[in-house]
C-alpha positions in Angstrom: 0.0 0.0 0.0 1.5 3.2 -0.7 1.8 6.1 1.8 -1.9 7.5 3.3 -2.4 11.0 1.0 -1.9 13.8 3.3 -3.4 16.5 1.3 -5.6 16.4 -2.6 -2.2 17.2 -4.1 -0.6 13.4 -2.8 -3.5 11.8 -4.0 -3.4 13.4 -7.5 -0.1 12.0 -7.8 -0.8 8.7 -6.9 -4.3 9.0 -9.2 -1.0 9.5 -11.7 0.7 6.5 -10.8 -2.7 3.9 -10.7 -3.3 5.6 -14.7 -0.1 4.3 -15.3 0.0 1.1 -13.7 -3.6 0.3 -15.6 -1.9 1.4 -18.6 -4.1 4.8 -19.6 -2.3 6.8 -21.6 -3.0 10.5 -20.5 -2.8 11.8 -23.9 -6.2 9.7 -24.4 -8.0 12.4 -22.4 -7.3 14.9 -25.0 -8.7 18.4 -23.8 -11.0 16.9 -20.8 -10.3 18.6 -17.9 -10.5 16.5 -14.6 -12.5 18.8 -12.5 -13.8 19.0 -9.1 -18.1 20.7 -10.4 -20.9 21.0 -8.1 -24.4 21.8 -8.6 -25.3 23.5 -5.4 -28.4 24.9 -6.6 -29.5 21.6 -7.4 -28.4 20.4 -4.5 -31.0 22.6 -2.2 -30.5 23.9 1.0 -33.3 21.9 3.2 -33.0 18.1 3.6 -35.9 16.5 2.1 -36.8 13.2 3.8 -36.3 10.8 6.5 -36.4 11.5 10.4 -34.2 15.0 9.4 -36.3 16.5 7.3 -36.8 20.5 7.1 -33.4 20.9 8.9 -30.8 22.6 6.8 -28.4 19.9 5.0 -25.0 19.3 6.1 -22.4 20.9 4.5 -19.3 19.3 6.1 -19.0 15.4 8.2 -19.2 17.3 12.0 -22.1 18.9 11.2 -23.2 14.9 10.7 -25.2 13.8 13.8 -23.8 10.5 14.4 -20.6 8.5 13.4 -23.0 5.3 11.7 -24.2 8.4 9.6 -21.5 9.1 8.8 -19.9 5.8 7.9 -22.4 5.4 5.6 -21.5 8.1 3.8 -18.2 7.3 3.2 -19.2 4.0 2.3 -21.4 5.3 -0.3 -19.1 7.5 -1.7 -16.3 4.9 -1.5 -18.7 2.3 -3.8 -19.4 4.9 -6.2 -15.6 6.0 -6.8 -14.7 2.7 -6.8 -17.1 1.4 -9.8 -16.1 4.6 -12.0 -12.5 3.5 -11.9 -13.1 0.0 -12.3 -15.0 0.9 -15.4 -12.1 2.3 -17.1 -10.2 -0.8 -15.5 -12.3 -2.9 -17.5 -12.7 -1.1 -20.8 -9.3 0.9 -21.6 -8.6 -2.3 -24.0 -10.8 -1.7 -26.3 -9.8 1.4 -27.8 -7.2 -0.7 -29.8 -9.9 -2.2 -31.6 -12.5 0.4 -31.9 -14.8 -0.5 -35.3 -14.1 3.6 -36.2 -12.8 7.2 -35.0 -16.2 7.8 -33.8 -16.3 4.7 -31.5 -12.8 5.3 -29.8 -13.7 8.7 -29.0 -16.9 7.9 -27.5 -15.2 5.4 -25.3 -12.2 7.5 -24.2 -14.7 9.8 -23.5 -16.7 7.4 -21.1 -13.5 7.0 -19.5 -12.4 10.2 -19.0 -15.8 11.1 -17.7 -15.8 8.3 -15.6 -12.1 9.0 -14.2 -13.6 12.7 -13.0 -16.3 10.8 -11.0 -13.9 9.0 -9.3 -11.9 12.3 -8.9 -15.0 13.8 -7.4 -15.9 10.7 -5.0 -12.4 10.9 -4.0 -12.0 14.5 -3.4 -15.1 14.3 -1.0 -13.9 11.9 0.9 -9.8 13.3 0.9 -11.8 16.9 2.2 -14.4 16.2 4.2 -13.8 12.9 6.1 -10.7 13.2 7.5 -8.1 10.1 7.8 -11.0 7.8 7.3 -11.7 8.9 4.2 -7.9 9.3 3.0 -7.8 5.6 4.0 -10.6 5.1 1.5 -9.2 7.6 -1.0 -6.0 5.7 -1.6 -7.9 2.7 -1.6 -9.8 3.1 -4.5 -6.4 3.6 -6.5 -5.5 0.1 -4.9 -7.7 -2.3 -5.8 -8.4 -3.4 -9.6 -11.2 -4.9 -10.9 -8.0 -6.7 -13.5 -7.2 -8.2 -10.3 -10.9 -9.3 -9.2 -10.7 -7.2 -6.2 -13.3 -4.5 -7.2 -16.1 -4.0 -4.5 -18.9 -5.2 -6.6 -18.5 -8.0 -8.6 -20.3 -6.8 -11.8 -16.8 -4.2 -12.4 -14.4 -7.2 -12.3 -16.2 -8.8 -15.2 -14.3 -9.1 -18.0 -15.5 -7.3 -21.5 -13.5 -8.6 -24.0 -15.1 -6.6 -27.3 -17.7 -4.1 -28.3 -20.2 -6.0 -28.3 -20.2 -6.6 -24.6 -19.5 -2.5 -24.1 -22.1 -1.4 -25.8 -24.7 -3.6 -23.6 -22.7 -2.1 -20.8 -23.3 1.1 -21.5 -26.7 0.3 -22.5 -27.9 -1.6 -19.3 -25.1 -1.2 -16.4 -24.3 2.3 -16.7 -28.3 3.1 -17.0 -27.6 1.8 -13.5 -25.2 4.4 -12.9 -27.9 7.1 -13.5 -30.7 5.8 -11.1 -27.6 5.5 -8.2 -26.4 9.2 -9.0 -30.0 9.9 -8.9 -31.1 8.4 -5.6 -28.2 10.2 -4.0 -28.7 13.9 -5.5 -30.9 14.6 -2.8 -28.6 13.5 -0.2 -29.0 15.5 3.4 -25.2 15.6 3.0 -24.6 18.6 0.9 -21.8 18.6 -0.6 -22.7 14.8 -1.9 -26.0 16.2 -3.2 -24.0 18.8 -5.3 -21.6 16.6 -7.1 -24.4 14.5 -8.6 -25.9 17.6 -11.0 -22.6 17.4 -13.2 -22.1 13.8 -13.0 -25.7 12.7 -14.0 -25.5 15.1 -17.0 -21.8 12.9 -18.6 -23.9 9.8 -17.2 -26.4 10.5 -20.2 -23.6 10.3 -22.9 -22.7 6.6 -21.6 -26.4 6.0 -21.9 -26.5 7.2 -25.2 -23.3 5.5 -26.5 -25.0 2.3 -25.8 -28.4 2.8 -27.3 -27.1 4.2 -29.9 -24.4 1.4 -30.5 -26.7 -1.3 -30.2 -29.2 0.8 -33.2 -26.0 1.0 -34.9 -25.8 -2.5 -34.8 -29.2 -3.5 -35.6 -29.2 -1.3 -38.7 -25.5 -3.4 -40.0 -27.4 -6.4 -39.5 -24.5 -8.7 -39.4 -24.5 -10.0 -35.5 -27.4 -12.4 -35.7 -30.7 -11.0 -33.3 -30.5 -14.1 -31.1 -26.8 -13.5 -30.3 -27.6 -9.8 -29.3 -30.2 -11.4 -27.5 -28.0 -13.5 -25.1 -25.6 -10.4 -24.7 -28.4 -8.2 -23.7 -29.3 -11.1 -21.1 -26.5 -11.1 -19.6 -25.8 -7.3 -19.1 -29.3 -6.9 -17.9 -29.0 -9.3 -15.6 -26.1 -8.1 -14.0 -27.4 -4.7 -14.1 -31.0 -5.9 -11.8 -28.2 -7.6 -8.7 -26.8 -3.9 -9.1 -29.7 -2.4 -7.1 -29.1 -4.8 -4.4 -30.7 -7.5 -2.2 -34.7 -6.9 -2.2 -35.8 -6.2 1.5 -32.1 -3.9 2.7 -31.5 -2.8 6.0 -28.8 -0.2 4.7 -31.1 1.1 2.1 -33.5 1.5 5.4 -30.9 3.5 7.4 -29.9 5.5 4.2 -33.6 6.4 3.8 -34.5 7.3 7.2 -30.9 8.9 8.0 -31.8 11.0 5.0 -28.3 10.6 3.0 -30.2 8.2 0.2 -33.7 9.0 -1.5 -36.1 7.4 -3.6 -35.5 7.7 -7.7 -37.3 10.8 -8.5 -37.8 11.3 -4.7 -39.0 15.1 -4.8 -41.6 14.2 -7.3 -42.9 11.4 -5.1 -42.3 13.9 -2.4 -44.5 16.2 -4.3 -47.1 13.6 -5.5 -47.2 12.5 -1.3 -46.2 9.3 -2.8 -45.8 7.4 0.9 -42.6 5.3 1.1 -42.2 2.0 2.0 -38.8 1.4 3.7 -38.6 -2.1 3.6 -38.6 -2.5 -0.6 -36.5 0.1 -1.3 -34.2 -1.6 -3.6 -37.1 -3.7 -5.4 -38.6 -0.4 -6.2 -35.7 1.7 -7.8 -35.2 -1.7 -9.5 -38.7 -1.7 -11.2 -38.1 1.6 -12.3 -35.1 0.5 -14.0 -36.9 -2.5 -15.3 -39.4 -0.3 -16.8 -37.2 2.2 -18.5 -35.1 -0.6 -20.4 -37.8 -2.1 -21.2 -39.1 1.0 -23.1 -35.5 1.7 -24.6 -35.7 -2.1 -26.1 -38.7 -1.4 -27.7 -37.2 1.9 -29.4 -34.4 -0.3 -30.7 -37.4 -2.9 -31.8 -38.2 -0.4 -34.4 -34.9 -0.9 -36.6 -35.7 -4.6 -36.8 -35.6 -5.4 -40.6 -39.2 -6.0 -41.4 -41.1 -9.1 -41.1 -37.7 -10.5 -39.2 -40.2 -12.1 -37.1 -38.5 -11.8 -33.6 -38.1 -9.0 -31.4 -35.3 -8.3 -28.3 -36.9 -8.4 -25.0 -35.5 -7.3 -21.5 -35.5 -10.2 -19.4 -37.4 -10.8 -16.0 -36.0 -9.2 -12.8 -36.0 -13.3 -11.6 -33.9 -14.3 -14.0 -30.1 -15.6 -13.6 -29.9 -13.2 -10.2 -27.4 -13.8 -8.2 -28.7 -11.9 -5.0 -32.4 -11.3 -3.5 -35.4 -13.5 -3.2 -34.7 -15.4 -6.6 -30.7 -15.0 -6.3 -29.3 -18.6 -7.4 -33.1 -20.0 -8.0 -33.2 -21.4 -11.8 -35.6 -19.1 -13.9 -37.1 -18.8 -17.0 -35.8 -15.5 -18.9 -39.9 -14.6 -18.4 -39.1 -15.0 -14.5 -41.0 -18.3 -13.8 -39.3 -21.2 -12.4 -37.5 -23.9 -14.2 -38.7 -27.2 -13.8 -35.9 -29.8 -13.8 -32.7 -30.5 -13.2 -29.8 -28.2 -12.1 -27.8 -29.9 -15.5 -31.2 -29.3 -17.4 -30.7 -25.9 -16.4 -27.1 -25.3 -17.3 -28.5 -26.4 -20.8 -31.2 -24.1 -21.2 -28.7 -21.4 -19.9 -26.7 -21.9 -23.1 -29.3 -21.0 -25.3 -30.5 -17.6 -23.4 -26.4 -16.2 -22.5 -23.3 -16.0 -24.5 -21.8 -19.6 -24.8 -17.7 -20.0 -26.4 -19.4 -20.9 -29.3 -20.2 -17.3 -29.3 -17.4 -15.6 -28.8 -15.7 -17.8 -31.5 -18.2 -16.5 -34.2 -17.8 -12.9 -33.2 -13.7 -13.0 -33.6 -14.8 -13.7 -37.6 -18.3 -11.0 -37.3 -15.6 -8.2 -36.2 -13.2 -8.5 -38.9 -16.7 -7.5 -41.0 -18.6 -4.2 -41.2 -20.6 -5.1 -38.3 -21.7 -1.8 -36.9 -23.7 1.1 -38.8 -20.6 3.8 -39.4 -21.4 7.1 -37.5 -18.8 9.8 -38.9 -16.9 11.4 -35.9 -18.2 15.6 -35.8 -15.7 18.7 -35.7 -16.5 19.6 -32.6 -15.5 16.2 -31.2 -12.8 15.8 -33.5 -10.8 18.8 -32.2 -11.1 17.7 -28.5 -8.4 15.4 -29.0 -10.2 12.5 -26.7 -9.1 9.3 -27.4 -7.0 10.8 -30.8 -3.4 9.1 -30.1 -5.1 5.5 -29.0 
């Protein structure tokens, strides 16, 4: 472990060091500035729900009424820096196989977007949380989802290609948005104010991957039921994201006030009551619900008369946490009926098999994505240019 940062200057060196040890090149970053942006409008002044509510919001950790409060919030902060640097962790790769100029920019964007939300995460925790949050700071330059060591175990999965990055971006990063969402009304202030700028790079990740997977659709080259099992997979990963179904922390976050509800101040305003106990099973569903309409967008670039069309699997299926985590399911959530091999078999004809991965090393070295011409604007930012 290398020394504890003492101030934000010693842990922007050793942010330096962990680029180079993954191997990004800091010319890939191009003109993107690394920033430390708040929203503090957004933010608001007033915390907005749980047993705090109408008192002002805290804008440093003392003001934080008790230490389990308070270690929640670093615990927070520390699992959302840690996933935006696993993310680049797991993607800087493909850049040397990007299908055009467009592609490799939008992915070295991702990743420098995702490197300042780490930055951000970090800088909360190096300013306001004291050695505590140092400890944490340094950490999330330590461990490497390369290495497995990641805190969740959906960023030390390997993506090997674009086809995996795309439903990535597509399914795991829309993920990403409903977190940064739930926590943009935060009691903790400063917390609060670093989601505004974050959610609003969020929505280029989110685009990148609908708009990859259209991309694709239109070359119709990767056969539908092979984008199928991809989407299965990424989707399912994406659902254990949002954690077990009945979650004490999700509880305490809720009623300590540091963790809302998605769209909590419309709910707030609608007097939408909350139930505490199914607060993960309910930001889930919301999530369910929006991919499930962003499926049937890409349903309309089907070729006509195809006769199939992608679906969004079952919040049952292939979980590996909550009520149905490890329980053998249908992709339409029911319950398999037969044997544990039975099922293994069935699983190789709903999620990417070797067989796959096989054909796709011959699909890529084809014109298998729609070609989307890089713009001026994005071509003189330099980002991703020299990969």
């Amino acid at each position: 472990m290398a020394e504890l940062p003492k101030t934000w200057d010693d842990w922007v060196n050793n942010f330096s060091d962990w680029q180079d040890r993954v191997g990004f090149n800091r010319e890939w970053l191009g003109d993107f500035d690394l920033s430390i942006l708040f929203d503090w409008d957004r933010a608001g002044d007033v915390i907005e729900f749980g047993d705090y509510s109408g008192r002002a919001k805290w804008e440093r950790a003392l003001q934080v009424p008790h230490q389990n409060i308070r270690d929640a919030l670093v615990s927070m902060i520390t699992v959302q820096g840690d996933t935006e640097f696993a993310s680049v962790e797991q993607q800087k790769h493909l850049l040397e196989t990007a299908p055009s100029d467009y592609d490799r920019y939008a992915a070295a964007r991702i990743m420098a977007e995702e490197q300042r939300h780490g930055w951000q995460m970090a800088y909360l925790l190096m300013t306001y949380f004291g050695q505590q949050g140092r400890r944490e700071a340094q950490k999330l330059l330590e461990r490497n989802a390369q290495d497995g060591d990641r805190l969740l175990g959906a960023f030390n999965r390997p993506m090997p290609h674009w086809l995996d990055f795309f439903c990535y971006t597509m399914f795991v990063d829309r993920d990403g948005k409903f977190q940064l969402g739930m926590l943009s009304t935060s009691a903790f202030k400063p917390l609060a104010a670093s989601m505004g700028p974050m959610l609003k790079e969020e929505s280029f990740h989110l685009g990148t991957g609908s708009n990859g997977l259209r991309r694709i659709i239109k070359a119709g080259v990767i056969p539908l039921d092979m984008l199928q099992r991809y989407m299965n997979k990424w989707v399912a990963t994406a659902h254990d994201l949002f954690g077990t179904d009945s979650s004490t922390s999700a509880h305490w976050a809720y009623v300590w006030g540091v963790k809302g509800r998605w769209d909590e101040r419309k709910k707030l305003d609608a007097d939408i009551e909350v139930n505490k106990e199914v607060l993960n099973e309910e930001s889930r569903g919301h999530y369910h619900d929006e991919i499930v309409k962003e499926v049937e967008k890409l349903n309309g670039y089907l070729p006509e008369g195809c006769g199939v069309e992608l679906f969004v699997p079952h919040e049952n299926f292939h979980r590996d946490i909550g009520a149905f985590g490890g329980k053998n399911c249908y992709t339409d959530g029911s319950l398999f009926e037969g044997t544990d091999e039975e099922y293994s078999e069935y699983l190789k004809t709903v999620l990417p098999t070797p067989e796959d991965e096989e054909a796709l090393k011959e699909i890529f070295k084809q014109q298998w994505i729609e070609d989307k011409p890089l713009t001026p604007r994005q071509l003189a930012t330099g980002i991703g240019a020299t990969a």
